[in-house]
C-alpha positions as a printed Julia matrix, in Angstrom:
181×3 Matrix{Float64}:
 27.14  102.59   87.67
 30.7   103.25   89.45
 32.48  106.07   88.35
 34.99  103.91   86.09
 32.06  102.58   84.22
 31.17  105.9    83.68
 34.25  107.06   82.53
 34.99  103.94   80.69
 31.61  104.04   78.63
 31.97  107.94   77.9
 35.59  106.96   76.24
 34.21  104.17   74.48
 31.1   106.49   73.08
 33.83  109.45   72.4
 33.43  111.14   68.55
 36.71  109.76   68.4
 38.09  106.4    68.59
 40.49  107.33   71.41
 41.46  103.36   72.5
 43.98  103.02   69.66
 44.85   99.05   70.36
 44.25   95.99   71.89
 46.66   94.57   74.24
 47.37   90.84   75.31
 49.64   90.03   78.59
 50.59   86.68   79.31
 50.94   85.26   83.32
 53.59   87.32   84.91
 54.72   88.85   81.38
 55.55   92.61   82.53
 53.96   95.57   81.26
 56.36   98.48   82.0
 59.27   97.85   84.61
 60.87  100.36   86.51
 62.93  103.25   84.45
 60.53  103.32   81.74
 58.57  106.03   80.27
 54.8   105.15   80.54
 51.56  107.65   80.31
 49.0   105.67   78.76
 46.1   104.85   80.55
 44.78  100.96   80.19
 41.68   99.47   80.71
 41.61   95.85   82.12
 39.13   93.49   80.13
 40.02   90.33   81.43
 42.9    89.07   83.95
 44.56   90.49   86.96
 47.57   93.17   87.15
 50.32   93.9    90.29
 51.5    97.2    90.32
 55.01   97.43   92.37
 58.34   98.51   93.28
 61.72   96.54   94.1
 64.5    97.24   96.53
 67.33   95.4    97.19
 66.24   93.32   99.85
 62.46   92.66   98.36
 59.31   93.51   95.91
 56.82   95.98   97.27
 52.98   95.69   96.39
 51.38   98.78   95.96
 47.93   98.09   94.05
 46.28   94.92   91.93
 44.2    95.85   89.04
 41.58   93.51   88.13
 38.82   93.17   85.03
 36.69   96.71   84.64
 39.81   98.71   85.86
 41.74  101.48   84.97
 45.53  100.83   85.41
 48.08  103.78   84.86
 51.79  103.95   86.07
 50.64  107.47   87.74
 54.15  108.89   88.54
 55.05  108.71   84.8
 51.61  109.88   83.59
 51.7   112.8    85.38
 55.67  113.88   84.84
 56.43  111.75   81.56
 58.66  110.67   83.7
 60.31  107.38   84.24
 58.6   105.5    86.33
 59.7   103.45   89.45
 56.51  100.82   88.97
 56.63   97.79   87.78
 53.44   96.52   86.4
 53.01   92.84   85.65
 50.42   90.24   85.1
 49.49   87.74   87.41
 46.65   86.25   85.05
 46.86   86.48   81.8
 45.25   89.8    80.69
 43.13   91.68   77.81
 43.82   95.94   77.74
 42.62   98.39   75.71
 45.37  101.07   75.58
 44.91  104.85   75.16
 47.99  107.45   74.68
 47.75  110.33   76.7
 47.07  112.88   74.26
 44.0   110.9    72.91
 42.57  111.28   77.16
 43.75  115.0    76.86
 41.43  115.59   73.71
 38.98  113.54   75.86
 38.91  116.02   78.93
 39.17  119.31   76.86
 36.18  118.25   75.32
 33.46  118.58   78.21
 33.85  120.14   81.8
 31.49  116.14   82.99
 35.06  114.75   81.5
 37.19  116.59   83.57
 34.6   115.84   86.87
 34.68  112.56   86.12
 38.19  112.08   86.46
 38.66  114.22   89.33
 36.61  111.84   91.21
 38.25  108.85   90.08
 41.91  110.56   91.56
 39.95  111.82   94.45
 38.86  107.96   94.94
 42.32  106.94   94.39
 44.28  109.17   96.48
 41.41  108.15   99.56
 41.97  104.77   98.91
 45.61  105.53   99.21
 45.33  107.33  102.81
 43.05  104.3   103.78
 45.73  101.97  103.12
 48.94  104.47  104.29
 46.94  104.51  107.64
 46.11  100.59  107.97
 49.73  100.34  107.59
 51.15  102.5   110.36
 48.19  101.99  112.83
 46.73   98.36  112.74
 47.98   95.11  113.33
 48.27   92.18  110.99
 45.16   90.55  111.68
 43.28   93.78  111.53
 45.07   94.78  107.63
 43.65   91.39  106.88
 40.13   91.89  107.88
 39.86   95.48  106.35
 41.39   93.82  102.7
 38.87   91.74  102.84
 36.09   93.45  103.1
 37.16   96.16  101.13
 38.09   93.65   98.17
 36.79   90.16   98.72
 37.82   89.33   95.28
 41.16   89.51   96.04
 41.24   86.74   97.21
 40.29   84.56   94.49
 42.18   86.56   92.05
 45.97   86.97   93.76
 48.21   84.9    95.07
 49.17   84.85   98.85
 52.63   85.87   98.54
 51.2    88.91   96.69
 48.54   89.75   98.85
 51.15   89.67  102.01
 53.49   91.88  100.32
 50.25   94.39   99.15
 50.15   94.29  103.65
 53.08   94.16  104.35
 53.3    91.23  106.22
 55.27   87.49  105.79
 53.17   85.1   103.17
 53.27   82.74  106.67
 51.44   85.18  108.74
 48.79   85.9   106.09
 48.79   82.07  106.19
 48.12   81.64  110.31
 45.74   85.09  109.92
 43.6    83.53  107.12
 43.57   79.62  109.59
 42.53   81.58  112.65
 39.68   83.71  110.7
């Protein structure tokens, strides 16, 4: 069992009932957008999530969240802070929703709680360096190859023009890549 399982089946066995609603998302129906406040943590049950910011010129993909994850706006989370994500759905989507302070009550309850998520944010923040380090160091093709076989769902789940913005490249040259491959 991953470590989100885990988690996710400790919450769901909690003393308390800590989810405290259900939440439906239609296709590309947003979330949160950027400037608003955001620390609940969500569990996908069904349908894919983008998780991104916007210039002037252009969206940027940062992370997809798919059925059996955990999706947070992290900068607001951690600060209760605006955030600058924008979270929308790309399929239409079933959450479970949990307010911070229910997870706080969660954590302060057993020192395993605490472990568990200090793996998931150790996983995360790899994953992040993984990425941060494709980007500066391999070419196109190679970002392509590494995607998929990290996340061969991907795929199947997210549009093109999604998937080139998550590596940074043109939604043509994902296009040629995916031909030649």
């Amino acid at each position: 069992m991953d470590i989100i399982q885990k988690l996710k089946s400790r919450l769901d066995d909690f003393h308390l009932n800590l989810w405290n609603k259900n939440l439906t998302l239609n296709r590309n129906e947003f979330l949160k957008v950027e400037g608003s406040t955001d620390t609940n943590i969500y569990y996908v049950e069904s349908g894919t999530l983008r998780i991104f910011i916007q210039d002037e010129a252009e969206e940027h993909t940062i992370r997809f969240g798919y059925k059996g994850n955990i999706v947070v706006a992290l900068d607001s989370f951690i600060t209760g802070n605006p955030s600058v994500f924008y979270i929308q759905a790309l399929k239409s989507c079933q959450l479970k929703v949990m307010p911070k302070s229910n997870f706080e009550k969660f954590l302060q309850y057993d020192p395993d709680h605490v472990m568990m998520w200090t793996k998931l944010m150790e996983g995360l923040v790899y994953q992040q360096l993984e990425r941060e380090i494709d980007l500066l160091t391999s070419s196109p093709t190679e970002r392509y190859k590494r995607v998929l076989k990290r996340s061969p769902n991907l795929f199947q789940e997210v549009p093109n023009k999604y998937i080139a913005s998550y590596l940074r490249m043109t939604p043509e040259t994902i296009s040629r890549i995916k031909k030649k491959t």
